[in-house]
N, C-alpha and C positions, 0 to 999 in steps of 0.2 A: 353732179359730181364736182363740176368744176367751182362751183360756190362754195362746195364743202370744204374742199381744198384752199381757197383764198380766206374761210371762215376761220381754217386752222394754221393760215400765214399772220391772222389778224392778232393772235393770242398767242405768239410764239416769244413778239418783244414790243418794249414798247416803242423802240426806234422801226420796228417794221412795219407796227400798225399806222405809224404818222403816213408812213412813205407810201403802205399802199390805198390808203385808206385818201390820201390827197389825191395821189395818180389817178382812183378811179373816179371820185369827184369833178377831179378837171375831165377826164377825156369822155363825162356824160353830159358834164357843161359845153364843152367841147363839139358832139358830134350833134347835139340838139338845139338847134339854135331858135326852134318856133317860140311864138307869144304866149300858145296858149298852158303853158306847161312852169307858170312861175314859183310852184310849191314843190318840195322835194318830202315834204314829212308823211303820215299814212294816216293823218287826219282824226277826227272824232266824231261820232255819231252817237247822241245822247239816246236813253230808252226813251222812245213813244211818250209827249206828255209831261217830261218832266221838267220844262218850263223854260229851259236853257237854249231858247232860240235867238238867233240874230237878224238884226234889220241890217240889209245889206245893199247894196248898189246896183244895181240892175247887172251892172258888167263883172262885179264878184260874184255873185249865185252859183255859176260854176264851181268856185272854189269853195261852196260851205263849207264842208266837211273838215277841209285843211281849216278856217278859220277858226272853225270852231274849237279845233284844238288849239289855238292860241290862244281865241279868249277864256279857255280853261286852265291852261297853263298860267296866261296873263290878262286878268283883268284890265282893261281897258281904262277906267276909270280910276284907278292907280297911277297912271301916267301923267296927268296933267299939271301943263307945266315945270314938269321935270326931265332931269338931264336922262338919256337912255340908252344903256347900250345891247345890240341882241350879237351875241358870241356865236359864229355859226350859220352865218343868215342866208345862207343860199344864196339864190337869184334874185332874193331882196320882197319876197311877194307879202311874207308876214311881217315884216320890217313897215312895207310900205302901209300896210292897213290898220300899224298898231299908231301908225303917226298921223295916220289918218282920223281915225274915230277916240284913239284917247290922248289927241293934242298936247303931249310933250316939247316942251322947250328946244328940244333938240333931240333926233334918236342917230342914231351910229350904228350902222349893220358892218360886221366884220366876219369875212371869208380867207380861209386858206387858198380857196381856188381862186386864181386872179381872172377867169374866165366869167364865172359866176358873178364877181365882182364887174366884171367892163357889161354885161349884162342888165344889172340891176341897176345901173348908172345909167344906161341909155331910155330903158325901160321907165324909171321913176327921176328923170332928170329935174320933171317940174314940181316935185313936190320939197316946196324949202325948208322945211324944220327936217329934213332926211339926206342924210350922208352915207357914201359907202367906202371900206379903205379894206386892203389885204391884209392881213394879218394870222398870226398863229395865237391859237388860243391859250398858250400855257408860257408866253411872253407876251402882253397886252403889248399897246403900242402906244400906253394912256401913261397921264401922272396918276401920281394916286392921289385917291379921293376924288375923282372927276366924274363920278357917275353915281346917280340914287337910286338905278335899276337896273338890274343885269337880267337881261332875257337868256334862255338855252334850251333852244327844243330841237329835239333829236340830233345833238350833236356830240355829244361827251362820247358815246361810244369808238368816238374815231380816236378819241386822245390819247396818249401816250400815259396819261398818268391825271386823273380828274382828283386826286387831289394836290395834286400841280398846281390847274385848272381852278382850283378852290382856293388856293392861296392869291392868286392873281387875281379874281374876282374880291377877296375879302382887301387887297390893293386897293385895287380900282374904284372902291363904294365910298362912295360917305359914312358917318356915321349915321345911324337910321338906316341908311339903304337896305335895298332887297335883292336878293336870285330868285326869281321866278322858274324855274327850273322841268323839264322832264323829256324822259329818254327809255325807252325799250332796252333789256338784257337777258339773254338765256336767264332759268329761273334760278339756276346757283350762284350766278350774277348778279344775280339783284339783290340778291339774299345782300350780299356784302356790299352792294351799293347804298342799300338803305341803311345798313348800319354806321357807312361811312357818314352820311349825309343826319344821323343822329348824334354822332360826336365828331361833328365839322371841325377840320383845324382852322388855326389865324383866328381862332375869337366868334367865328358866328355860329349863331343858334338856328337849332331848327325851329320855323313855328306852325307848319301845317305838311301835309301829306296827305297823297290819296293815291290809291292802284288806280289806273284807269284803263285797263287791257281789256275789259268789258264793247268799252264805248270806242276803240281802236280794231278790236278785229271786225266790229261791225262795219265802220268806216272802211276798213279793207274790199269787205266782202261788195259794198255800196261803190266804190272807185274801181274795182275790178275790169270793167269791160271798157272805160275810157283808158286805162294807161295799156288796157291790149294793143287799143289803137294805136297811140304815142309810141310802143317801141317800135310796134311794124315799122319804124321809120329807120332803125338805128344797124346797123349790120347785123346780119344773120350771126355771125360769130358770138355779140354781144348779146342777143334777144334770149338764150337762157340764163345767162347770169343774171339780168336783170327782172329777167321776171321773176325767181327768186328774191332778191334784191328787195323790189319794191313792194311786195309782200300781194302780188295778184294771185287769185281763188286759184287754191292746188300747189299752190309751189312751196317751197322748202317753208319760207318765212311766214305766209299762212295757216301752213299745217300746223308747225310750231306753235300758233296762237289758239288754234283749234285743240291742241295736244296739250295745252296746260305749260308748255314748254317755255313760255315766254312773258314776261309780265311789262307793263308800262306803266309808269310811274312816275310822278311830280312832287315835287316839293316845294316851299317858300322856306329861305333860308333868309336871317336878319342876320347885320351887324348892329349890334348895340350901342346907342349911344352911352356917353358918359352918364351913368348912373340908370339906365335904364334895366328893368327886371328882362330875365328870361322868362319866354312865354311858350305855350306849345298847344296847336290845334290839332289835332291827329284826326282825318277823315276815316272813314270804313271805306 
């Protein structure tokens, strides 16, 4: 009930959703302070087989799932040697791994929670092509033109206005650059999210798309019984909203996924360069 109720604070303005949508942010970064919990997203899990496995680090293995929804979102091999920024980055766990394995020039994680931020900072101190700073998503805190990649996974739904968000990205990119992009929304929601993200304002194109609610509620179903663990830690007051929240087997945001109610979805969105054609990949 009570999720239901913060659900329908979320969609009421867009000055409310900034406000609570940060508050609850910081006070999970806040009350949680262990190691092992550096992903906040509900991950991916490909069908059995279909080739899209990772070679990982002995000490990620825990986190496939989450990674693998970043190197779905974002190619790894796209990165290199380029400037990067990931909008939204949590605790910094997918930040840290895309700077890791696809060696960017430089990558930029930026959080509204300044907790999550002094977090990711202590957590990834030693890795030097990676920085972390506060920031609000829909005022960069960049010049423009100072980025060839903008990362965004599971984070526009807190925004006040994503196509804000979309103007300040088309800012921030070079010409050529990309958003690598994707985020969950009730299904009425997405309806209009993908159209948005079809005729993007500020000049970019979209050039690829794909549902990925498939390989997300699996991942749910697969992370279910570690983040049972994880909240047992956090007040009793807290432990159903969150479980809701994070989308563990039975709860509101599960069921949703189970119910057809919800869909997840990515995009690659280009700026164009000077004289360069619009192009369009559209996945099934």
């Amino acid at each position: 009930m009570l999720f239901q109720v913060i659900k329908g604070l979320l969609r009421s303005s867009p000055r409310v959703r900034r406000a609570i949508t940060r508050l609850s942010y910081e006070a999970m970064s806040r009350w949680y302070r262990g190691e092992d919990l550096p992903f906040l997203n509900f991950g991916y899990l490909a069908p059995e087989g279909d080739g899209r496995t990772l070679d990982l680090l002995p000490a990620e293995e825990p986190a496939r799932v989450f990674l693998q929804l970043y190197h779905r979102i974002t190619p790894p091999a796209a990165l290199a040697g380029r400037e990067v920024l990931e909008v939204g980055c949590g605790r910094g766990g997918g930040a840290a791994w895309l700077a890791r394995v696809g060696a960017p020039a430089r990558l930029v994680g930026l959080d509204a929670a300044p907790s999550a931020i002094r977090f990711a900072r202590r957590r990834h101190a030693a890795q030097r092509n990676l920085q972390f700073v506060s920031g609000d998503a829909e005022r960069l805190p960049f010049p423009a033109a100072s980025f060839d990649v903008v990362v965004n996974v599971e984070s526009s739904h807190c925004y006040g206005s994503v196509t804000r968000f979309l103007e300040e990205v088309a800012r921030v990119l070079r010409p050529g650059g990309e958003l690598c992009f994707g985020d969950v929304r009730d299904t009425p929601q997405a309806a209009a999210l993908v159209q948005l993200f079809r005729h993007p304002p500020a000049g970019l194109v979209l050039v690829e798309e794909e549902d990925l609610t498939a390989g997300v509620r699996r991942a749910l179903e697969e992370t279910s019984p570690r983040k049972e663990e994880v909240l047992a830690r956090f007040p009793r007051l807290l432990q159903g909203v969150l479980r809701d929240q994070t989308g563990i087997r039975g709860g509101v945001v599960h069921q949703a996924f189970v119910q057809g109610e919800r869909v997840y979805w990515r995009a690659r969105l280009r700026k164009p360069a000077p004289g360069e054609p619009a192009r369009s990949e559209r996945s099934p």
